[in-house]
Backbone as CSV, one residue per row, in Angstrom:
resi,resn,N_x,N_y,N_z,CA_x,CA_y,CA_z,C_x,C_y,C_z
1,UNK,-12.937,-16.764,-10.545,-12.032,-16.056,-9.665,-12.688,-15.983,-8.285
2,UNK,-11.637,-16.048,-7.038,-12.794,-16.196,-6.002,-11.975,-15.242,-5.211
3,UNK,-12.930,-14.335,-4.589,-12.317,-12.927,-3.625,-11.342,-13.356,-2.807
4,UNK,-10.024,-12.635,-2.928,-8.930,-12.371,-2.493,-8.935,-12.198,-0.688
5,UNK,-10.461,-11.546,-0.514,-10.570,-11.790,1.129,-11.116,-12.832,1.935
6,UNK,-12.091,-13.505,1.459,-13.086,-14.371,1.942,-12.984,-15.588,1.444
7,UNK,-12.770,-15.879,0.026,-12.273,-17.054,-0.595,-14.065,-17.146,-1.556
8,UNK,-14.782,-16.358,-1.542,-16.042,-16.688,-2.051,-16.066,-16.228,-3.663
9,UNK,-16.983,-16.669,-4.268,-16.446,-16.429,-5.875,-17.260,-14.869,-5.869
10,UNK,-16.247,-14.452,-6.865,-16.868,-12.917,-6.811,-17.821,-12.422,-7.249
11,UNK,-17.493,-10.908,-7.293,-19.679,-10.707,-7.973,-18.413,-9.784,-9.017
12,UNK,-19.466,-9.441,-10.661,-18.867,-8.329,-11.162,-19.227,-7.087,-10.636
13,UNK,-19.790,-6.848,-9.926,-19.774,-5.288,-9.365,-18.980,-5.038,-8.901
14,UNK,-18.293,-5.577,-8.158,-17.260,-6.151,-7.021,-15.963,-6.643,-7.444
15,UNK,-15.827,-6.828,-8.275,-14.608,-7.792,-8.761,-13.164,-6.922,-8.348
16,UNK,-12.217,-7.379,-8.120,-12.380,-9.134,-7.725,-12.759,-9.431,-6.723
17,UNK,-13.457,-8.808,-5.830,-14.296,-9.446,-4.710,-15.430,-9.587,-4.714
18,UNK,-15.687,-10.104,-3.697,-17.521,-10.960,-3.592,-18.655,-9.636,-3.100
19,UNK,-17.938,-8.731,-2.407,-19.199,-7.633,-1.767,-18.480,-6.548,-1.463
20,UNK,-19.390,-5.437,-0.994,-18.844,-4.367,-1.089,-17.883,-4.231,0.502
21,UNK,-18.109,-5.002,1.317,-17.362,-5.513,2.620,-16.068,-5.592,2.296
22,UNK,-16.044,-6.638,1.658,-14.840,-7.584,1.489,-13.536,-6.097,0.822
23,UNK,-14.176,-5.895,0.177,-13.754,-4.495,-0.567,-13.184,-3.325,0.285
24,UNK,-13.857,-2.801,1.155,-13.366,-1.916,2.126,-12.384,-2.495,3.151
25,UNK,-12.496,-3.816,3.187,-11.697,-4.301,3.926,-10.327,-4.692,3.566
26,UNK,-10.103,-5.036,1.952,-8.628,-4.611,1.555,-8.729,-3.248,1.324
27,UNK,-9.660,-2.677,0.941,-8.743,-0.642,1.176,-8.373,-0.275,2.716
28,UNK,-9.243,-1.120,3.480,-7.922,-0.870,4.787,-6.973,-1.281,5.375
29,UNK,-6.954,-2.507,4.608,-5.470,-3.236,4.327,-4.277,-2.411,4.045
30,UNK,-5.047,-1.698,2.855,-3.819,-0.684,2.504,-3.581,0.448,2.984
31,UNK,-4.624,0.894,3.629,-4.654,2.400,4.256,-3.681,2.123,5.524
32,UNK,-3.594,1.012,6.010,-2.913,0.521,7.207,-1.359,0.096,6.539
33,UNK,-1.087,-0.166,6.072,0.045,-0.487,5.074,0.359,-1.800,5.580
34,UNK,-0.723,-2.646,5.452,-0.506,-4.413,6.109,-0.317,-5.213,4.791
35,UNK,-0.275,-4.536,3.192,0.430,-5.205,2.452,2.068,-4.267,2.062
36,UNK,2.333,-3.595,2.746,3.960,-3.290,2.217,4.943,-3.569,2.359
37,UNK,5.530,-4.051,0.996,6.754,-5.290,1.456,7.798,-4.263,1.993
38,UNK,8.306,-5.777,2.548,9.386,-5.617,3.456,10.534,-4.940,2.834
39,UNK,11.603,-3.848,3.151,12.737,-3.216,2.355,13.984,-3.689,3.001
40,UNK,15.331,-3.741,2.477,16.368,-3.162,3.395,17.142,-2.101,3.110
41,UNK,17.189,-1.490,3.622,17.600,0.017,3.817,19.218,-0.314,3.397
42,UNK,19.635,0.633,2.814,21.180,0.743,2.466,21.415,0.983,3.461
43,UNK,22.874,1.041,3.849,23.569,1.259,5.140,23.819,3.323,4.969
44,UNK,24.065,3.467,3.451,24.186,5.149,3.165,22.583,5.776,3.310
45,UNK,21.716,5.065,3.404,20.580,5.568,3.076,20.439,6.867,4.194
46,UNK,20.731,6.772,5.875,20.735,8.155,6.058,21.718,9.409,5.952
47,UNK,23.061,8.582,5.213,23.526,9.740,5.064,23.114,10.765,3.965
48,UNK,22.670,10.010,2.974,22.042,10.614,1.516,20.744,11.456,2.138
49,UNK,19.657,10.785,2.896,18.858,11.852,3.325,18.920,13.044,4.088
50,UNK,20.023,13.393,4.551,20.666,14.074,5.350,21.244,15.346,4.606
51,UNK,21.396,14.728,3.514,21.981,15.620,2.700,21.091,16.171,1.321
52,UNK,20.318,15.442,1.104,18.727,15.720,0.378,18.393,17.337,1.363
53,UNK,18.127,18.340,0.133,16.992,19.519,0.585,16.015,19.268,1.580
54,UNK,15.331,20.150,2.304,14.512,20.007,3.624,13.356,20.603,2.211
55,UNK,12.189,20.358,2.467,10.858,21.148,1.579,10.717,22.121,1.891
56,UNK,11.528,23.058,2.882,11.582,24.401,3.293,12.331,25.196,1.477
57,UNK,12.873,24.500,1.426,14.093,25.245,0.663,14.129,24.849,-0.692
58,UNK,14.141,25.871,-1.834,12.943,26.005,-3.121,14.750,25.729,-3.681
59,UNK,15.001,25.181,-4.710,15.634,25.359,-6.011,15.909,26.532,-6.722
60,UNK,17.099,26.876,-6.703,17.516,28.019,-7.372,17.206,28.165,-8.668
C-alpha cells in the first residue's frame, strides 16, 4: 500500500501513510474540509430550515 499523500510505501505505525507528516497533513485536509463532496441543495431546502426549531427553543 503506498501513502495516500506522497505516493511512498507506508510504515505500520503510520498506516496508511509513510510518516507522521504525511498524516497531519490529511488531518488538515479534513479540518479544512478540502475532501467534502460536492452537494446539491434541494430547491425546498431553505424553506424546511426556516421552519426547523432555532436551538434556543427546547421541545415540549
Amino acid at each position: 500500500m503506498s501513502c495516500p499523500i506522497c505516493q511512498r510505501a507506508a510504515v505500520p505505525d503510520y498506516r496508511p501513510f509513510c510518516s507522521r507528516r504525511c498524516a497531519d497533513i490529511d488531518l488538515g485536509n479534513w479540518l479544512k474540509g478540502s475532501y467534502a463532496l460536492p452537494a446539491d441543495t434541494p430547491e425546498d431546502f431553505e424553506n424546511n430550515k426556516e421552519d426547523a426549531p432555532s436551538p434556543e427553543q427546547k421541545p415540549h
